[in-house]
mmCIF file of the N, C-alpha and C atoms, coordinates in Angstrom:
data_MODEL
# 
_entry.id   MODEL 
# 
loop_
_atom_site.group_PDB 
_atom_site.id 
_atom_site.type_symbol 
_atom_site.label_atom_id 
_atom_site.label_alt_id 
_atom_site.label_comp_id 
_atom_site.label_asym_id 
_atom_site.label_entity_id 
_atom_site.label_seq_id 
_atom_site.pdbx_PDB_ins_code 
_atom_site.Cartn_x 
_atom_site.Cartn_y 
_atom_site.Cartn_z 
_atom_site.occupancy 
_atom_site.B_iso_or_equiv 
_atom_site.pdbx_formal_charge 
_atom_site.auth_seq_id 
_atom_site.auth_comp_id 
_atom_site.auth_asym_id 
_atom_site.auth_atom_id 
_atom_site.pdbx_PDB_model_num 
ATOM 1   N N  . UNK A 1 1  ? -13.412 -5.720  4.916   1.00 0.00 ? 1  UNK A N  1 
ATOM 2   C CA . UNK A 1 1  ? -12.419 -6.765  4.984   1.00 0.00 ? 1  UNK A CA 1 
ATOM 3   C C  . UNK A 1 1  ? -12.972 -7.888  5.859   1.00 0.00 ? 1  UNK A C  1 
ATOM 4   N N  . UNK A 1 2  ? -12.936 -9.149  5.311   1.00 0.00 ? 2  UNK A N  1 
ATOM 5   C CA . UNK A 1 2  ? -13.259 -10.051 5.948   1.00 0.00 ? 2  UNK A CA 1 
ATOM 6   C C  . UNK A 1 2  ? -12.506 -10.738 7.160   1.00 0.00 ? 2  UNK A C  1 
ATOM 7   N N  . UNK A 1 3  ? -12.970 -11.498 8.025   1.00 0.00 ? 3  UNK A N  1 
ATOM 8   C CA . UNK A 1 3  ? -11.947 -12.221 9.003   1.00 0.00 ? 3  UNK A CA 1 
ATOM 9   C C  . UNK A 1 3  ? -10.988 -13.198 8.313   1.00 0.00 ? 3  UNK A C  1 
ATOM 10  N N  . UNK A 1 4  ? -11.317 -13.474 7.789   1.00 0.00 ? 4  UNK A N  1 
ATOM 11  C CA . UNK A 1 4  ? -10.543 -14.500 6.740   1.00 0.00 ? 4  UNK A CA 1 
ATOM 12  C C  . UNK A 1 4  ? -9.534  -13.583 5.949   1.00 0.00 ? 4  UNK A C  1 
ATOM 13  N N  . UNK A 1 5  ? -9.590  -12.373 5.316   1.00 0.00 ? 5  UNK A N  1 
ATOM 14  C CA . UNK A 1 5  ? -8.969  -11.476 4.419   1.00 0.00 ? 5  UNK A CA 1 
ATOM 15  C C  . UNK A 1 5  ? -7.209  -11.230 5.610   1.00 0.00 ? 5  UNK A C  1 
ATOM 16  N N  . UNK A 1 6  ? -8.608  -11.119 6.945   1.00 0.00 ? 6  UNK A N  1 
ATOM 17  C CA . UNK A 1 6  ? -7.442  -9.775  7.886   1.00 0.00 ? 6  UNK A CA 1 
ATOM 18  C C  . UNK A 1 6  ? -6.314  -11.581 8.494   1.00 0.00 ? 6  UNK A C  1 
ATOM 19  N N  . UNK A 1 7  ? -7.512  -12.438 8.505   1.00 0.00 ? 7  UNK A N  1 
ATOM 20  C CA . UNK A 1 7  ? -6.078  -13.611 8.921   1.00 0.00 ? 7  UNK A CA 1 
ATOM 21  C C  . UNK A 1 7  ? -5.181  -13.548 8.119   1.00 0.00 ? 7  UNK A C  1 
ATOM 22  N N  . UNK A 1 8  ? -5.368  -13.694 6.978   1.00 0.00 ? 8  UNK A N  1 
ATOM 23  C CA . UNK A 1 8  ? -4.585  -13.981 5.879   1.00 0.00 ? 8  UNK A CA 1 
ATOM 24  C C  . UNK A 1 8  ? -3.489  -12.866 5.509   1.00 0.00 ? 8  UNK A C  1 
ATOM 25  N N  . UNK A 1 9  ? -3.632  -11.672 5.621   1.00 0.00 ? 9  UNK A N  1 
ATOM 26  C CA . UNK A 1 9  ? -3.209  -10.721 5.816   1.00 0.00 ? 9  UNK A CA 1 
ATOM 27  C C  . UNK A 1 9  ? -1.635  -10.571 6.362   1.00 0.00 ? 9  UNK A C  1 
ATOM 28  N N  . UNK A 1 10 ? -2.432  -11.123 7.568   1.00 0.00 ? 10 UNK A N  1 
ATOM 29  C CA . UNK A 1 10 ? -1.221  -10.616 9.055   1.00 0.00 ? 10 UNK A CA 1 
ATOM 30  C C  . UNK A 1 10 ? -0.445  -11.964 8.925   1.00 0.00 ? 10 UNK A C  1 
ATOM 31  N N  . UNK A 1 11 ? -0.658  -12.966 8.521   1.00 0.00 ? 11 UNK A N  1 
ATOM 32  C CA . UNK A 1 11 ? 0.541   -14.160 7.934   1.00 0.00 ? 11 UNK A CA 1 
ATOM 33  C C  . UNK A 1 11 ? 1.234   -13.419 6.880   1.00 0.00 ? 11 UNK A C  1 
ATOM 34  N N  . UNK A 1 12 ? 0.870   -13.155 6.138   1.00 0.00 ? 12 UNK A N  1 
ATOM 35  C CA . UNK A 1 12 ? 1.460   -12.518 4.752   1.00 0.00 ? 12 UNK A CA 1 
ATOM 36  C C  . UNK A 1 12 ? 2.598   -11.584 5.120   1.00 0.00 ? 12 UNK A C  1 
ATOM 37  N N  . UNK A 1 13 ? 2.417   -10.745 5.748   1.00 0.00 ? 13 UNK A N  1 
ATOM 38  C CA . UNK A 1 13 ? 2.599   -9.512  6.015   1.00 0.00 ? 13 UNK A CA 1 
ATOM 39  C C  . UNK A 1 13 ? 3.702   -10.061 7.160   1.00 0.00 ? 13 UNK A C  1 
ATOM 40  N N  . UNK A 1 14 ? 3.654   -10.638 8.161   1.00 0.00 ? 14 UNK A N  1 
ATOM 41  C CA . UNK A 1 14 ? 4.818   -11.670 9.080   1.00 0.00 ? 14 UNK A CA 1 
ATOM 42  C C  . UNK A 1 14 ? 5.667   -12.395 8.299   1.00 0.00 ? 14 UNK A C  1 
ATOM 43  N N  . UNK A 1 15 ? 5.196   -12.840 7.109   1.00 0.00 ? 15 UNK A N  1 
ATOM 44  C CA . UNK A 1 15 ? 6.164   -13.428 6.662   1.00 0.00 ? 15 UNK A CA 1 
ATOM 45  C C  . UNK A 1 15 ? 7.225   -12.469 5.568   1.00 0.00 ? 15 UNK A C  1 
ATOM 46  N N  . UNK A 1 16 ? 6.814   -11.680 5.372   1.00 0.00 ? 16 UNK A N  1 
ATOM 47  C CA . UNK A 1 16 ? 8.013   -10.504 4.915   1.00 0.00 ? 16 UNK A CA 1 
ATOM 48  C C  . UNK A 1 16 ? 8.527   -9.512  5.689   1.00 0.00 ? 16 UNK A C  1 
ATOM 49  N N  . UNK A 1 17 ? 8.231   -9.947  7.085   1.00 0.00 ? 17 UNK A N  1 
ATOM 50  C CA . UNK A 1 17 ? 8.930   -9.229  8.105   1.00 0.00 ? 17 UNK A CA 1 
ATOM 51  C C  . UNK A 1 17 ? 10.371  -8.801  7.542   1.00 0.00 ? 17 UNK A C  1 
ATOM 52  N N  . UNK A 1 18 ? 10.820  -7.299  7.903   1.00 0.00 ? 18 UNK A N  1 
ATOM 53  C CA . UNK A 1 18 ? 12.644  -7.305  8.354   1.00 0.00 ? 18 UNK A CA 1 
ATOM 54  C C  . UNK A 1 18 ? 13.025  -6.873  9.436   1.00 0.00 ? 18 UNK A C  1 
ATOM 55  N N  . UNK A 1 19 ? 11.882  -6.328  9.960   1.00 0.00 ? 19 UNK A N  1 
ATOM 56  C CA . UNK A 1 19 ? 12.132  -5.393  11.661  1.00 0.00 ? 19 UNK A CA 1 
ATOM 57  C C  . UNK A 1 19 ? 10.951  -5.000  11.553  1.00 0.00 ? 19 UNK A C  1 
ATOM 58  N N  . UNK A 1 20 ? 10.583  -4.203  12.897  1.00 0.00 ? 20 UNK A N  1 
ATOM 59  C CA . UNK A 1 20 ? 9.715   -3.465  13.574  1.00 0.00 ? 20 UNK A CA 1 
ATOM 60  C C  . UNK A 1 20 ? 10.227  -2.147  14.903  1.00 0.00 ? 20 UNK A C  1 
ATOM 61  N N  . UNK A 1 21 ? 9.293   -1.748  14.921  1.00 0.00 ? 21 UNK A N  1 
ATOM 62  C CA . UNK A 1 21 ? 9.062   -0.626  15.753  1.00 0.00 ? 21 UNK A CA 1 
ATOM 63  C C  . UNK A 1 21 ? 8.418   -1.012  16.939  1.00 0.00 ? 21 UNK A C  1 
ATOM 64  N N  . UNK A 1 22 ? 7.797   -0.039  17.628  1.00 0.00 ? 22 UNK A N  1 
ATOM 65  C CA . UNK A 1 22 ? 6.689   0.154   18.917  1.00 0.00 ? 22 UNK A CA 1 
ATOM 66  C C  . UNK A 1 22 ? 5.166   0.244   17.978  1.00 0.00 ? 22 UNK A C  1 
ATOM 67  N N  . UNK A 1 23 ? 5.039   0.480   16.897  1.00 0.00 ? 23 UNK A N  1 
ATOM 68  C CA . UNK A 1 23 ? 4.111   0.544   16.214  1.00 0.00 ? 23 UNK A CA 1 
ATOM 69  C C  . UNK A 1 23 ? 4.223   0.036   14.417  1.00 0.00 ? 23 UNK A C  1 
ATOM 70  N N  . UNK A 1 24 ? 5.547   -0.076  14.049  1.00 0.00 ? 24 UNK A N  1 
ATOM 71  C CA . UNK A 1 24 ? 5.616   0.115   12.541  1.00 0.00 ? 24 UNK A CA 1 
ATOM 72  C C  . UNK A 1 24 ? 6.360   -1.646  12.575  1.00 0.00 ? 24 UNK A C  1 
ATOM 73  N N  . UNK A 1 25 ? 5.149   -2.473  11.613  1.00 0.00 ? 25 UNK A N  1 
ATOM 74  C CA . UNK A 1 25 ? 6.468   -3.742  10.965  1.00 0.00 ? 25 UNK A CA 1 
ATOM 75  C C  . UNK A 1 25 ? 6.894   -3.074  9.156   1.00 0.00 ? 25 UNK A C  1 
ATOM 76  N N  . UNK A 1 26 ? 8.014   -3.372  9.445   1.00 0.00 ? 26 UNK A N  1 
ATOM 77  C CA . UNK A 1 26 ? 8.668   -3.359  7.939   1.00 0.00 ? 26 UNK A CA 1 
ATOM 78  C C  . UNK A 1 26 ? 9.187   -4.832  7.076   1.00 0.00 ? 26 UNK A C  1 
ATOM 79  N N  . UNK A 1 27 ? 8.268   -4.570  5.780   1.00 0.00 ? 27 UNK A N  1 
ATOM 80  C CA . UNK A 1 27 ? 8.364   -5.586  4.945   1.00 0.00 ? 27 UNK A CA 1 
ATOM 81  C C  . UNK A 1 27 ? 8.893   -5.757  3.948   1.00 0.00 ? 27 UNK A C  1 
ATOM 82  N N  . UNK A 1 28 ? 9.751   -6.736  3.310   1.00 0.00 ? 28 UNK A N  1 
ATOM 83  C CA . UNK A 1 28 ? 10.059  -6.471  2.126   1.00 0.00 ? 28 UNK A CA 1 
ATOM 84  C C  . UNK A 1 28 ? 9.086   -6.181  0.986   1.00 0.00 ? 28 UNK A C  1 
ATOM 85  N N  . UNK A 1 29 ? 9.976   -5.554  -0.326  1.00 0.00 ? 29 UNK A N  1 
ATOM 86  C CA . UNK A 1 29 ? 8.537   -5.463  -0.857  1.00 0.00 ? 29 UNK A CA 1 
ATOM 87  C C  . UNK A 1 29 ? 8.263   -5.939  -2.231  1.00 0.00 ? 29 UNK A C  1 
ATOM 88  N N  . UNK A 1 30 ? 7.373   -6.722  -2.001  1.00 0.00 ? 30 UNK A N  1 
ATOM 89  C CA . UNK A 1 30 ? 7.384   -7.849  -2.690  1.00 0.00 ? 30 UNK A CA 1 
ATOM 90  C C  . UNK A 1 30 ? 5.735   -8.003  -3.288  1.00 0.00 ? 30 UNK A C  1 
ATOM 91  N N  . UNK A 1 31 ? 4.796   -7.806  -2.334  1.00 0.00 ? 31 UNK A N  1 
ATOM 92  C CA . UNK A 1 31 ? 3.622   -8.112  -2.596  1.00 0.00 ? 31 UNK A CA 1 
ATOM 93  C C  . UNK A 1 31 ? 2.480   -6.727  -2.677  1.00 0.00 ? 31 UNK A C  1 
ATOM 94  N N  . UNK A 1 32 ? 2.328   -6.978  -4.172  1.00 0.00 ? 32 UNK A N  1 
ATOM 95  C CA . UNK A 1 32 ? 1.367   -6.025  -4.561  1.00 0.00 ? 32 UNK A CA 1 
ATOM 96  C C  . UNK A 1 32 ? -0.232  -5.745  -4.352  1.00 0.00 ? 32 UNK A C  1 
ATOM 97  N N  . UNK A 1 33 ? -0.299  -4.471  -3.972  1.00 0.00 ? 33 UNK A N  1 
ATOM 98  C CA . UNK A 1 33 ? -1.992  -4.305  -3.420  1.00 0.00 ? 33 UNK A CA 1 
ATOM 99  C C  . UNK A 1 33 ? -2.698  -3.700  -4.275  1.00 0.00 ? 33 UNK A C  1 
ATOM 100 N N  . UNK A 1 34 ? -3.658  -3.808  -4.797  1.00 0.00 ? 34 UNK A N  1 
ATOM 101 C CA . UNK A 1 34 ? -4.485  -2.973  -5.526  1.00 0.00 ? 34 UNK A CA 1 
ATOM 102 C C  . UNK A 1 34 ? -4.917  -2.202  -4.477  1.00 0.00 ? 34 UNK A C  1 
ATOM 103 N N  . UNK A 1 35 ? -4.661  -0.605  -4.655  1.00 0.00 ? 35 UNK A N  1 
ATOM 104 C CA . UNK A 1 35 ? -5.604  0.272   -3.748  1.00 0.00 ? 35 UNK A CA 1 
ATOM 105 C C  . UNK A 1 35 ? -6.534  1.354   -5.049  1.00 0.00 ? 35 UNK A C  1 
ATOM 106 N N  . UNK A 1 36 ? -8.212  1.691   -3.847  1.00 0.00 ? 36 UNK A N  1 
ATOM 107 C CA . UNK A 1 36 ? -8.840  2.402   -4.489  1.00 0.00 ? 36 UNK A CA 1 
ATOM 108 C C  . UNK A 1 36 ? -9.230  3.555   -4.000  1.00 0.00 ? 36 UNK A C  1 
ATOM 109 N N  . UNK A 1 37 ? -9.444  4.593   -4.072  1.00 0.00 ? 37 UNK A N  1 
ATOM 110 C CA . UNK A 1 37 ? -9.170  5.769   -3.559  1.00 0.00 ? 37 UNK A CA 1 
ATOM 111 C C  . UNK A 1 37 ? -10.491 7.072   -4.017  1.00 0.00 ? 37 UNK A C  1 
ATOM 112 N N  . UNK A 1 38 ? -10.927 8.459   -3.201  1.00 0.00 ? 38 UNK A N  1 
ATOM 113 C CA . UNK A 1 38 ? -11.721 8.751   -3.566  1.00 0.00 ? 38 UNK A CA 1 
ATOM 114 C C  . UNK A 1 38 ? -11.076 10.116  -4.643  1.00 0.00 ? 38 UNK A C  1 
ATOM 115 N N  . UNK A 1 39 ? -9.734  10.097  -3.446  1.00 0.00 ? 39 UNK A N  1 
ATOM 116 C CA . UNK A 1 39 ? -8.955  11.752  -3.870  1.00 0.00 ? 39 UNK A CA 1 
ATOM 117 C C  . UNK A 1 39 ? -7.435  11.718  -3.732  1.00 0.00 ? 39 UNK A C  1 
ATOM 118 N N  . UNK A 1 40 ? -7.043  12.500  -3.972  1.00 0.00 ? 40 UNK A N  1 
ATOM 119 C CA . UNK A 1 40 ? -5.738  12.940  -3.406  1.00 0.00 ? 40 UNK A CA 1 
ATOM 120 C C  . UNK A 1 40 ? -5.354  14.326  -2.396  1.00 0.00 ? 40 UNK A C  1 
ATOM 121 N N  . UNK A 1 41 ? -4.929  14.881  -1.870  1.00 0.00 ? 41 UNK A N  1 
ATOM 122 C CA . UNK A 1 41 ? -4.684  15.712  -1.402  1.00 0.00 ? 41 UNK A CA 1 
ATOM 123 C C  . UNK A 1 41 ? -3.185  15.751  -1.040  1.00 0.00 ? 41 UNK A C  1 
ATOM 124 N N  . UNK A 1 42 ? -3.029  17.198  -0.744  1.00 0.00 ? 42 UNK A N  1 
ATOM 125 C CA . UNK A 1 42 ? -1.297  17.326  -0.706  1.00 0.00 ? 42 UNK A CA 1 
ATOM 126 C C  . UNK A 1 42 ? -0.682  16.501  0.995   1.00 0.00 ? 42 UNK A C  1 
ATOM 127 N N  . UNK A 1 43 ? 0.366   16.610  1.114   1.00 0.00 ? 43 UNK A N  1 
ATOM 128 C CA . UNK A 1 43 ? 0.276   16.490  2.771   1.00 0.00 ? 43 UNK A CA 1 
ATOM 129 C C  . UNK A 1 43 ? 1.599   16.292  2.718   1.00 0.00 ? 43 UNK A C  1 
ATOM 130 N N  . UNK A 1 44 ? 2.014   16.870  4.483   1.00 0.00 ? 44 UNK A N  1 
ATOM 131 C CA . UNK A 1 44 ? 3.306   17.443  5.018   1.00 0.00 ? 44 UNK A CA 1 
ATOM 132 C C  . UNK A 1 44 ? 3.801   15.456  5.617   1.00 0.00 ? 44 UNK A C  1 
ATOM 133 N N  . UNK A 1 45 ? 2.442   14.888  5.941   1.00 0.00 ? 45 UNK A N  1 
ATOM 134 C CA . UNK A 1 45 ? 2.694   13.928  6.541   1.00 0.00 ? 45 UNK A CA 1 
ATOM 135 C C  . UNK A 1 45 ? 3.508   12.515  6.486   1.00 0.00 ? 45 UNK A C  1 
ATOM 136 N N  . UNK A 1 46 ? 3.177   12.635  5.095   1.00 0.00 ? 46 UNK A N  1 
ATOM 137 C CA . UNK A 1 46 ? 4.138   11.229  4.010   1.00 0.00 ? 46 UNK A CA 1 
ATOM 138 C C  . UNK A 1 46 ? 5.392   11.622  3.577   1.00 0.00 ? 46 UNK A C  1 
ATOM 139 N N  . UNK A 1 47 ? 6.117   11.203  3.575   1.00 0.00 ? 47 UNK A N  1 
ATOM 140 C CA . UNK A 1 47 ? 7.502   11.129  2.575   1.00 0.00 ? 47 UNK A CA 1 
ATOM 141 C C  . UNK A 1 47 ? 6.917   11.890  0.899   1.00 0.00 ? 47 UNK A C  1 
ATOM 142 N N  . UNK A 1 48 ? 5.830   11.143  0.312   1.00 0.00 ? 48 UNK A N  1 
ATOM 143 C CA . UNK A 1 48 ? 5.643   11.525  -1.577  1.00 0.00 ? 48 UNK A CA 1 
ATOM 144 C C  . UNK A 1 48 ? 5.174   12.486  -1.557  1.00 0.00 ? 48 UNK A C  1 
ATOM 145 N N  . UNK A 1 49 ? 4.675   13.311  0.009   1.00 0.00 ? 49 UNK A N  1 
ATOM 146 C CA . UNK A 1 49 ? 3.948   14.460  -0.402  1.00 0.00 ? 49 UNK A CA 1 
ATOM 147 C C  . UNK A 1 49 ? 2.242   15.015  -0.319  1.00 0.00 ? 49 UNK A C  1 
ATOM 148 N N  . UNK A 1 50 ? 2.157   12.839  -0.662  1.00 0.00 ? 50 UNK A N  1 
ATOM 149 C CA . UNK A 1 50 ? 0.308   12.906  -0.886  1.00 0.00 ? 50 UNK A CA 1 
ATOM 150 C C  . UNK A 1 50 ? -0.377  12.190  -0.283  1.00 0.00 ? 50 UNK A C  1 
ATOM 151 N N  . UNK A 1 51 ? -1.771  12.068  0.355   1.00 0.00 ? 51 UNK A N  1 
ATOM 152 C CA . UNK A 1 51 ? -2.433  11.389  0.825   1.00 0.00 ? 51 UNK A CA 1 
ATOM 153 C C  . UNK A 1 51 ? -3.734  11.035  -0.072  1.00 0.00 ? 51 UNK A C  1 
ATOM 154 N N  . UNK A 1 52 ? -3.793  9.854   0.320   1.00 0.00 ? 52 UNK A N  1 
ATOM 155 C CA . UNK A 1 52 ? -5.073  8.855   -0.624  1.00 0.00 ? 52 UNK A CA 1 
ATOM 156 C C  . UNK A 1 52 ? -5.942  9.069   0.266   1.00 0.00 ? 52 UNK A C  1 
ATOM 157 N N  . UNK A 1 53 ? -7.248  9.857   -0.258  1.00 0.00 ? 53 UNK A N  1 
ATOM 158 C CA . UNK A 1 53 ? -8.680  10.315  0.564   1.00 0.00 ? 53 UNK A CA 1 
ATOM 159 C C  . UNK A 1 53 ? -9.199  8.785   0.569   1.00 0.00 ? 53 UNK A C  1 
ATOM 160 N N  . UNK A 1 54 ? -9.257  8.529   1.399   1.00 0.00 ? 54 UNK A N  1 
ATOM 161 C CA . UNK A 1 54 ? -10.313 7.095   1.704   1.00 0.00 ? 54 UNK A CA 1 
ATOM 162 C C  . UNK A 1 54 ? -10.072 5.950   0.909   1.00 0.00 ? 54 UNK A C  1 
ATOM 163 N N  . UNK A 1 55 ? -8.652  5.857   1.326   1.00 0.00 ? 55 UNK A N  1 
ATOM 164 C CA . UNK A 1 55 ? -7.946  4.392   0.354   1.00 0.00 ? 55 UNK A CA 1 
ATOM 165 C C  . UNK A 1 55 ? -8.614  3.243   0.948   1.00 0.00 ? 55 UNK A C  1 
ATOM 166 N N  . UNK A 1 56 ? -8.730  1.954   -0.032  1.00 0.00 ? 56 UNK A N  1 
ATOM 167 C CA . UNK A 1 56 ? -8.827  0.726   0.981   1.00 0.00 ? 56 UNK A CA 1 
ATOM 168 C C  . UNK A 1 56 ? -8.318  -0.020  -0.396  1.00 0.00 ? 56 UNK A C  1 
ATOM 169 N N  . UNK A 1 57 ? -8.362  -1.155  0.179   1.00 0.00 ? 57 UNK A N  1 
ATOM 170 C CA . UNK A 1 57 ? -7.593  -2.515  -0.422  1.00 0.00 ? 57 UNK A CA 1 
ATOM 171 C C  . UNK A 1 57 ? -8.906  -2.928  -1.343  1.00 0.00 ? 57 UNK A C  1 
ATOM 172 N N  . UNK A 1 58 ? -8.659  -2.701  -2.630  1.00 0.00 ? 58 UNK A N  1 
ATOM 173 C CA . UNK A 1 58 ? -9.841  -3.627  -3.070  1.00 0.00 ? 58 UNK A CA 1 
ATOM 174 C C  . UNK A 1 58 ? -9.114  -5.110  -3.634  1.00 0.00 ? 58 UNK A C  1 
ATOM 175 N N  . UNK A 1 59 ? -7.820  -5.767  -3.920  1.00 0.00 ? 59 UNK A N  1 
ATOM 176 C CA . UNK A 1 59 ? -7.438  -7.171  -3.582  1.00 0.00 ? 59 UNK A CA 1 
ATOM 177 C C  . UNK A 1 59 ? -5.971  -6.831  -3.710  1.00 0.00 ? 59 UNK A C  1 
ATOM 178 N N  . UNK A 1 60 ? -5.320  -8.147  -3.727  1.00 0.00 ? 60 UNK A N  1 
ATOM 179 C CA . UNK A 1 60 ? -4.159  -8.481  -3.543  1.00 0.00 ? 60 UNK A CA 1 
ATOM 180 C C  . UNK A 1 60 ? -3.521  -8.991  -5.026  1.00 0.00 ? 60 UNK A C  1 
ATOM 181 N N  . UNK A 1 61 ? -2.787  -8.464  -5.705  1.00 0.00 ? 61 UNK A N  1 
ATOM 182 C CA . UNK A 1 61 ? -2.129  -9.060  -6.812  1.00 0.00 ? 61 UNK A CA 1 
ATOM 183 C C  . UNK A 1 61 ? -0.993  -10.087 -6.898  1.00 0.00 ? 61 UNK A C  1 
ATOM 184 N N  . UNK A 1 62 ? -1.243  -11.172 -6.920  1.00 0.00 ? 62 UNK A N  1 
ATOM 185 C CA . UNK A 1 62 ? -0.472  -11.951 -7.139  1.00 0.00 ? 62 UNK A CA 1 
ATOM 186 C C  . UNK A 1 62 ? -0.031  -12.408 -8.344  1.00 0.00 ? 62 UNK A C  1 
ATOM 187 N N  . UNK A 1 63 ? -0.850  -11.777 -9.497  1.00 0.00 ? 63 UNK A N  1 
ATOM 188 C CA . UNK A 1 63 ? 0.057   -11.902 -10.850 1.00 0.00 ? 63 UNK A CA 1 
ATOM 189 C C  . UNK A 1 63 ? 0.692   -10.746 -11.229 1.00 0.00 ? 63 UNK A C  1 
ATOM 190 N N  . UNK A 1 64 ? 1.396   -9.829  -10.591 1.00 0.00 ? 64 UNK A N  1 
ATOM 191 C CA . UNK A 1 64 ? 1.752   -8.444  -10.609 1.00 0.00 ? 64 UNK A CA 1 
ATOM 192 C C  . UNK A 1 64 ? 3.727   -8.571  -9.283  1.00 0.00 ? 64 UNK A C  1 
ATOM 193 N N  . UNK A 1 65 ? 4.310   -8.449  -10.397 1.00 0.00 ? 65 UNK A N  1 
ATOM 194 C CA . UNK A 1 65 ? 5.520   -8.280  -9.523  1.00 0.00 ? 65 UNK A CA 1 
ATOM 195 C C  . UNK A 1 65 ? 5.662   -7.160  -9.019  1.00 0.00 ? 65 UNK A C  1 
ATOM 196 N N  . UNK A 1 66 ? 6.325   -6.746  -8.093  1.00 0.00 ? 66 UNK A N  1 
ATOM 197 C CA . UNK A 1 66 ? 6.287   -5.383  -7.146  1.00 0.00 ? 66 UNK A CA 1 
ATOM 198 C C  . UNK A 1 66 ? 7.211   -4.432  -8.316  1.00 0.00 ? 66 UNK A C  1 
ATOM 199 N N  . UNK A 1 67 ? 8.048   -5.115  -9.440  1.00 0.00 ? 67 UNK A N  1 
ATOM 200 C CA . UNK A 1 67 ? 8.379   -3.702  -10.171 1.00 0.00 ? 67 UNK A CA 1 
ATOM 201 C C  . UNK A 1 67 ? 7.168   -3.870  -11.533 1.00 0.00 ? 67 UNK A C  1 
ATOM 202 N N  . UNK A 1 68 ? 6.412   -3.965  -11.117 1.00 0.00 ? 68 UNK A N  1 
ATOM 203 C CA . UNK A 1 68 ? 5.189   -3.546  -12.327 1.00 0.00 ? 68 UNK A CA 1 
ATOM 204 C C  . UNK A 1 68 ? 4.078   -2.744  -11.910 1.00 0.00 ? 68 UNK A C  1 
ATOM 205 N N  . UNK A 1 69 ? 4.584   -2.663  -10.179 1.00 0.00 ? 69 UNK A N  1 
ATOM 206 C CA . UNK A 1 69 ? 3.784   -2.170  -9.797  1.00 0.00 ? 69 UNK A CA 1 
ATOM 207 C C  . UNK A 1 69 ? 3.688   -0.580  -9.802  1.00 0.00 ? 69 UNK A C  1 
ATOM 208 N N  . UNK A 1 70 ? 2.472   0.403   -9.852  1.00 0.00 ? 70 UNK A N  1 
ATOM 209 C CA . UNK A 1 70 ? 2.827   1.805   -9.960  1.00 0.00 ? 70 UNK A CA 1 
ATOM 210 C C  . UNK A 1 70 ? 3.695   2.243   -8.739  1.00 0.00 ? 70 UNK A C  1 
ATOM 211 N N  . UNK A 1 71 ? 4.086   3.474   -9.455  1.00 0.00 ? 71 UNK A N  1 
ATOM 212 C CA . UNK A 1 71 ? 5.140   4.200   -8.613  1.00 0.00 ? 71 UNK A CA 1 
ATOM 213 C C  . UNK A 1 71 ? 4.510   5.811   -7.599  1.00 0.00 ? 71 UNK A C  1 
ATOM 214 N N  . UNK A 1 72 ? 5.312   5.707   -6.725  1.00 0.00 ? 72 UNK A N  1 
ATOM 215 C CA . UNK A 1 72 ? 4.721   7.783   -6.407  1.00 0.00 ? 72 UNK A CA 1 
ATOM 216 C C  . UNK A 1 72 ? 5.068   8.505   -7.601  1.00 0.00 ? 72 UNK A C  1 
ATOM 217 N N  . UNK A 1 73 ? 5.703   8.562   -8.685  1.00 0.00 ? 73 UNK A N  1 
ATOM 218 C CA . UNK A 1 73 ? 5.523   9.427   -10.089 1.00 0.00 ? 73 UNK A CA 1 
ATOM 219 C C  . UNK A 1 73 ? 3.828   8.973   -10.285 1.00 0.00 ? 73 UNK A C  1 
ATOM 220 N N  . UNK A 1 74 ? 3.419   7.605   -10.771 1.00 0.00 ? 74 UNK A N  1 
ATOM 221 C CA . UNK A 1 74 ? 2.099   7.642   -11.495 1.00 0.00 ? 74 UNK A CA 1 
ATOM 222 C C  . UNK A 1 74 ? 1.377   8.179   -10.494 1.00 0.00 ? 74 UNK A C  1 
ATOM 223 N N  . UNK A 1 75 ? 1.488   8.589   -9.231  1.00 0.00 ? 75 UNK A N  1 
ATOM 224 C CA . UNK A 1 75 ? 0.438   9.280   -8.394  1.00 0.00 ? 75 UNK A CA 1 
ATOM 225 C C  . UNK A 1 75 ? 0.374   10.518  -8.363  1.00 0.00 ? 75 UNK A C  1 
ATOM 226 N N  . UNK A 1 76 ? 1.499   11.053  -8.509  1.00 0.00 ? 76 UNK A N  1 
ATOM 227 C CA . UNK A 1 76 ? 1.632   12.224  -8.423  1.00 0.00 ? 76 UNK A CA 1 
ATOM 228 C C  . UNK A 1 76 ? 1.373   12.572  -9.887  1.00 0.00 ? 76 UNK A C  1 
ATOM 229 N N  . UNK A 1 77 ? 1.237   12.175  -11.129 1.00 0.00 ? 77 UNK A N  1 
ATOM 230 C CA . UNK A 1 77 ? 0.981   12.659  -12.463 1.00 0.00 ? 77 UNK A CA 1 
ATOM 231 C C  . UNK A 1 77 ? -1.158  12.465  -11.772 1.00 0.00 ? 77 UNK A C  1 
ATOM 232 N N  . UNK A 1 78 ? -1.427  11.916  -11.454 1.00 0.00 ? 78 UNK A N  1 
ATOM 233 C CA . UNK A 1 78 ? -3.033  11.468  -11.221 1.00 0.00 ? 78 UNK A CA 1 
ATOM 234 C C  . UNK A 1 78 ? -2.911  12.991  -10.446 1.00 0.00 ? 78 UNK A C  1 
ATOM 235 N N  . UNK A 1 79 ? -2.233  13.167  -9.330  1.00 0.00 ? 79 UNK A N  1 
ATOM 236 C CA . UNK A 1 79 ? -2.878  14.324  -9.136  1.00 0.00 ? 79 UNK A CA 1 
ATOM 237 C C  . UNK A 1 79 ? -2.353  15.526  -9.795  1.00 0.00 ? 79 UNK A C  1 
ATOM 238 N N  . UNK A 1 80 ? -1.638  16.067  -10.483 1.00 0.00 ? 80 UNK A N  1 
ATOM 239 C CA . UNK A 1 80 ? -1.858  16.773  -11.455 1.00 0.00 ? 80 UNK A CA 1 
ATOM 240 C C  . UNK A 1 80 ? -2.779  17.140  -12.214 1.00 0.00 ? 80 UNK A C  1 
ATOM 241 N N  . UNK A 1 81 ? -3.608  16.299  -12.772 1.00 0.00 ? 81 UNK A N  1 
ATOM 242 C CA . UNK A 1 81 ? -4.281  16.439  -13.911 1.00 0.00 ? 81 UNK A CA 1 
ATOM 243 C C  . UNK A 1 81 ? -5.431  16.993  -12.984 1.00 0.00 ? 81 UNK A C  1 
# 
């Protein structure tokens, strides 16, 4: 991620503020991420159940509305198979 990526980022991401924590901002959700991933694995830790082995951001979709975006069903059918 570039310096330019992570500026751009943390505006983005401020500007769909609705609250925060001591550690957590919450955003509306609105803006779609392409993530790429190596695995899945199960886990106690998330809410869906699953964790993305070595996720990162490969870009930002801006021609993609947040309900076109996949769901925890299409993840959880990926790890199935």
């Amino acid at each position: 991620m570039t310096d330019d990526m992570l500026s751009w980022q943390t505006s983005r991401f401020l500007e769909l503020e609705t609250s925060r924590s001591a550690y957590v901002v919450h955003v509306r959700p609105e803006q779609v991420v392409e993530i790429a991933f190596d695995g899945l694995q199960a886990s106690t830790r998330y809410p869906g159940g699953l964790a993305l082995r070595f996720a990162r951001v490969v870009r930002y979709r801006d021609d993609k509305t947040a309900d076109e975006a996949d769901t925890i069903d299409v993840v959880r059918a990926l790890a199935a198979r």
